[in-house]
C-alpha positions as CSV (number, residue, x, y, z in Angstrom):
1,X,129.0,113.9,122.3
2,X,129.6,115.1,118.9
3,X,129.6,119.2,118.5
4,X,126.5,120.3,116.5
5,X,127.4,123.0,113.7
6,X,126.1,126.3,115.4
7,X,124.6,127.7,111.9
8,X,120.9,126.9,112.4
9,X,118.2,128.3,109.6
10,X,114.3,127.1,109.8
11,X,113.1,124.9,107.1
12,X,109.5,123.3,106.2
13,X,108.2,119.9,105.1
14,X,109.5,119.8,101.5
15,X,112.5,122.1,101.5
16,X,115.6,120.4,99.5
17,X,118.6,120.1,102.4
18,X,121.1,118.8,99.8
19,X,122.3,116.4,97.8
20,X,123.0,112.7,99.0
21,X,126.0,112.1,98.0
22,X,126.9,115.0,100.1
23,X,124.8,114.8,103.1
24,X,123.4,111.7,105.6
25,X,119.3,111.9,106.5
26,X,119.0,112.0,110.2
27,X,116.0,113.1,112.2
28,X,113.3,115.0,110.2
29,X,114.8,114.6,106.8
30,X,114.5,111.6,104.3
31,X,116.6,110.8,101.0
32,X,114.5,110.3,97.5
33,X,117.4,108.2,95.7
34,X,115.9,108.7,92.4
35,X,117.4,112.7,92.4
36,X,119.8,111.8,94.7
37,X,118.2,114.7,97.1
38,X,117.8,114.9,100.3
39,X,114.6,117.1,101.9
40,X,113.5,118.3,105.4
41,X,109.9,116.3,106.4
42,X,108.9,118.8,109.4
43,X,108.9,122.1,110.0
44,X,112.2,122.8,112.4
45,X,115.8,124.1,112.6
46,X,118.5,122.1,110.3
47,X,121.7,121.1,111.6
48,X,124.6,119.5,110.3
49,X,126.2,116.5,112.4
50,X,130.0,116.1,111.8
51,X,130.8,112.6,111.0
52,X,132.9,110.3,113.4
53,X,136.3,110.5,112.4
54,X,136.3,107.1,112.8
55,X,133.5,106.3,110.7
56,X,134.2,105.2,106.6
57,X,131.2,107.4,105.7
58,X,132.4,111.2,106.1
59,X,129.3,112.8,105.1
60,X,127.7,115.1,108.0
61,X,124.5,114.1,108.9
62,X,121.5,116.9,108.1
63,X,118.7,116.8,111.0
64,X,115.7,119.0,111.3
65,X,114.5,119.7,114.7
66,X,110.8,120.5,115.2
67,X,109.3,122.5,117.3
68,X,106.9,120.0,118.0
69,X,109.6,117.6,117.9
70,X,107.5,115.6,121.1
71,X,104.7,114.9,118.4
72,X,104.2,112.2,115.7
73,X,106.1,112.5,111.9
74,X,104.7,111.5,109.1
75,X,107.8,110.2,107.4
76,X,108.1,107.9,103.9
77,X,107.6,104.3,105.2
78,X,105.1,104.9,108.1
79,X,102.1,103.4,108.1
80,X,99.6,106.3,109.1
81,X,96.0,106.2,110.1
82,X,94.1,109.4,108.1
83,X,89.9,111.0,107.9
84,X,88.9,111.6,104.5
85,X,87.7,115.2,104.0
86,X,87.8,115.2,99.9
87,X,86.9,113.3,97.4
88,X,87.6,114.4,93.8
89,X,88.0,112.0,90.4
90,X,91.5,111.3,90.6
91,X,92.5,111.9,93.9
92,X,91.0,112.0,97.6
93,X,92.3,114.4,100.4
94,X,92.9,113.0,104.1
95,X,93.2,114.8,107.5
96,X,96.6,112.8,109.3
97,X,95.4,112.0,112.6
98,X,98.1,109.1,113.6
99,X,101.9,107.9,112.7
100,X,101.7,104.4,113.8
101,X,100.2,104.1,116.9
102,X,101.2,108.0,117.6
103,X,99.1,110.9,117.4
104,X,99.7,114.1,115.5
105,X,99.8,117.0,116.7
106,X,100.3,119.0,113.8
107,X,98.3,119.4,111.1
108,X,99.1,117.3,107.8
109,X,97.7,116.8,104.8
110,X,97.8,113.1,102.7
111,X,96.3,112.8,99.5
112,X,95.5,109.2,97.9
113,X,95.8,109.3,94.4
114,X,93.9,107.5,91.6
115,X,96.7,105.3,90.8
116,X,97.7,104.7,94.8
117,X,94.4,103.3,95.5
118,X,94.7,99.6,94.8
119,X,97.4,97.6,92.8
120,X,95.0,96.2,90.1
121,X,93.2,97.6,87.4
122,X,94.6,100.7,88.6
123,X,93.2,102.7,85.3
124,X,89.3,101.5,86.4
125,X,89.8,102.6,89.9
126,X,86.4,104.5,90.6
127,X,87.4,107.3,93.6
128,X,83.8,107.7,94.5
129,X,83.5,103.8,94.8
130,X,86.6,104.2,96.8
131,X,86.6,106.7,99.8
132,X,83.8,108.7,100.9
133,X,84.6,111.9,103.5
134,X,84.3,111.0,106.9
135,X,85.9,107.3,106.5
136,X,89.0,106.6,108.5
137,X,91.8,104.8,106.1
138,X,94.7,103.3,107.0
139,X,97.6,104.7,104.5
140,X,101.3,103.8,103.6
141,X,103.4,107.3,103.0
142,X,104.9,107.1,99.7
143,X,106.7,110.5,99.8
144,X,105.7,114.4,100.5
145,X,104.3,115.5,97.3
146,X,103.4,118.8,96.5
147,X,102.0,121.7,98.8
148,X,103.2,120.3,102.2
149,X,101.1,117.3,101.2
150,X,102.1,113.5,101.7
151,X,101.4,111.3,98.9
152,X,99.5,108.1,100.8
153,X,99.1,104.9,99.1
154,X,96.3,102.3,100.3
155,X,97.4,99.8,97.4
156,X,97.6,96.7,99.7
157,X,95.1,93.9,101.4
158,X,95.6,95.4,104.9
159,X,95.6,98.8,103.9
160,X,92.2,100.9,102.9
161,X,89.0,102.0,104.3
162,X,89.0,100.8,108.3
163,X,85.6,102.7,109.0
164,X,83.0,103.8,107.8
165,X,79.8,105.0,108.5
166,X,76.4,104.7,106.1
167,X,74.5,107.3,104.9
168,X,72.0,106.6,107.8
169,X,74.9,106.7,110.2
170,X,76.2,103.7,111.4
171,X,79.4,102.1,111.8
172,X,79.6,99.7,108.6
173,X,80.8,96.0,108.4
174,X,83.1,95.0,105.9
175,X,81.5,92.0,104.1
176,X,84.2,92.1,101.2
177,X,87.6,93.9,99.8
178,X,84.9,96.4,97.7
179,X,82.1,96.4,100.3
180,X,81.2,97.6,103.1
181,X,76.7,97.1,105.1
182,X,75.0,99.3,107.0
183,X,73.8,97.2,109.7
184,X,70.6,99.3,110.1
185,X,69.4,99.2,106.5
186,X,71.2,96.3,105.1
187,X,72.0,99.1,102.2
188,X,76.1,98.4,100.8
189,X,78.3,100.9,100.2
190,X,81.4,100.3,97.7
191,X,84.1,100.7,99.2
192,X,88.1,100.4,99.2
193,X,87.9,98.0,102.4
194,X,91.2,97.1,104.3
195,X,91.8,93.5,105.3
196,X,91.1,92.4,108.8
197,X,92.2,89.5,110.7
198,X,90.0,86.6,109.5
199,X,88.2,88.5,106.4
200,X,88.3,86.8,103.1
């Protein structure tokens, strides 16, 4: 068992841990190659792993323990299952509620943005015809953006709106990649739909 370095010091989602070419990502942290940067993605204690002598690589490895450390991470990469509670013009706001097929149980925040939505016609993506609050979207997590927010990206066929309900509140059926019926009214909704087993 490797000896932990004893200096701990609390860090949130966000926080720059160092530089990459100076530091490994373990636990809790992820590298952004394009500044070379690595940053803490919970709120936790950092600690610096001494590499194995052995080992080519002799950068420590940075980890960041949570407190919650028993609970779900949204983490660049995961595939996260999120409840719309905004919609504005060029972005919608989302409510986290699962990492995979984990539950959170902290609070986080995602926010879809305009050009995340889909990856076509990206400049005629209408947010309103996209997301409405209350739908449940499944997400990609591009990165932790700004404000303790993760950037979420629904910009592929099995990722987007996975339910809905209508305005007279019922559970909606997909009928196509844009729509979405109320099976009481027959009314249809637009929608950013996400492809399901079988659906054209």
């Amino acid at each position: 068992m490797q000896e932990r370095e004893e200096a701990e010091e609390l860090v949130t989602p966000g926080e720059v841990l160092g530089k990459g070419s100076q530091l490994k990502a373990g636990r809790g942290a992820y590298f952004l190659p394009q500044n070379d940067t690595v940053y803490a993605s919970l709120t936790g204690r950092r600690s610096l792993i001494p590499p194995s002598p052995l080992s080519s690589d002799q950068r420590p490895t940075v980890e960041v323990t949570g407190h919650s450390a028993h609970g779900a991470i949204p983490e660049p990469g995961s595939i996260v299952i999120a409840r719309v509670t905004k919609v504005m013009a060029r972005m919608a706001s989302a409510d986290i509620m699962c990492v995979g097929p984990k539950s959170v149980r902290e609070k986080f925040t995602g926010i879809i943005r305009q050009q995340d939505v889909r990856a076509t016609e990206i400049d005629k993506v209408d947010m309103h015809s996209s997301f409405r609050p209350g739908d449940i979207v499944r997400a990609l997590v591009l990165s932790l953006g700004d404000a303790r927010a993760y950037f979420l990206s629904t910009a592929k066929n099995e990722l987007g709106v996975v339910s809905a309900e209508s305005t007279a509140g019922a559970t909606m059926v997909p009928m196509s990649w844009t729509e979405m019926q109320c099976p009481l009214t027959g009314q249809i909704e637009q929608r950013k739909v996400a492809k399901v087993g079988g659906q054209a």
